[in-house]
N, C-alpha and C positions, 0 to 999 in steps of 0.2 A: 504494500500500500504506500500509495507517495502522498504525504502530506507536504502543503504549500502552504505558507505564513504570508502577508502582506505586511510587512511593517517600516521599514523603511530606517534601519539603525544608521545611526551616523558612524563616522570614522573611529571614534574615539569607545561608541556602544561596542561596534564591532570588535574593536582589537581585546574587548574585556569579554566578551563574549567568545571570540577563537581561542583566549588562552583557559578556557574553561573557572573562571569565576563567576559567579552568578551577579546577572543582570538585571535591575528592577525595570520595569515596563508597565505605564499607562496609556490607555488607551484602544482603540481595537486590533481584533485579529479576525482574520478571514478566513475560514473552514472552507474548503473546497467541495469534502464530503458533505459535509452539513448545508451547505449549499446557504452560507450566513455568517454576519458580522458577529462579534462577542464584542463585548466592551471590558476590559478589567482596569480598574484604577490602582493596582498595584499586586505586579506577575512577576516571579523571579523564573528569570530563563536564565537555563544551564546544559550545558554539553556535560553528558553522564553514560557511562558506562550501561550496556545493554543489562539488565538484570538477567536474559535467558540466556543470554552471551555475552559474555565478557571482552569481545573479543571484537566485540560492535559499540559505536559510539550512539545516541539516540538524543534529541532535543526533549531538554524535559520544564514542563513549566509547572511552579512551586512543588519539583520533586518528583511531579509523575510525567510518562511520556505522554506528549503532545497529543497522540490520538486519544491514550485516558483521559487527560482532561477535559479536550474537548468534546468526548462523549458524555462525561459528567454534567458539561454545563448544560446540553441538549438534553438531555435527561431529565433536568432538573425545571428547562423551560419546558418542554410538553409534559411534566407533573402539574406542571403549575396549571398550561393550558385544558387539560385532560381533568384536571379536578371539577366535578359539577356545580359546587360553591361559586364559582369562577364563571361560568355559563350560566347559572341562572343571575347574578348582579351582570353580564353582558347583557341579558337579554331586558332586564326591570331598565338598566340605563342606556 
């Protein structure tokens, strides 16, 4: 699976970023799969070791790989969406 990020690091993100120390980041990212923006006001990105391989590098935002998180966060907005509480104050407003 290829995950694609949009963010746009400057020179100075970057070099902190390739030498593997963690990165704070506000603002959005762009799921390819998800097909959608996130917004985080504050994401530490880091270049980490594969947990199932060691022997792979993986992008990890606050710890977990990139695809976990942002299945997390999709998860977490179609809970919200998917809850009935939520559809019936859509439907009174």
């Amino acid at each position: 699976m290829i995950i694609r990020i949009l963010v746009g690091f400057d020179e100075r993100q970057t070099a902190t970023f390739v030498s593997g120390k963690p990165l704070e980041y506000a603002g959005e990212l762009y799921s390819e799969e998800h097909k959608r923006k996130f917004t985080t006001e504050k994401a530490g990105f880091q270049v980490m070791k594969d947990t199932t391989d060691k022997t792979k590098l993986v992008l990890a935002i606050d710890r977990k790989p990139i695809s976990e998180w942002f299945k997390e966060l999709f998860d977490k907005l179609r809970q919200n969406y998917d809850n009935p509480y939520n559809r019936k104050r859509k439907a009174e407003g």
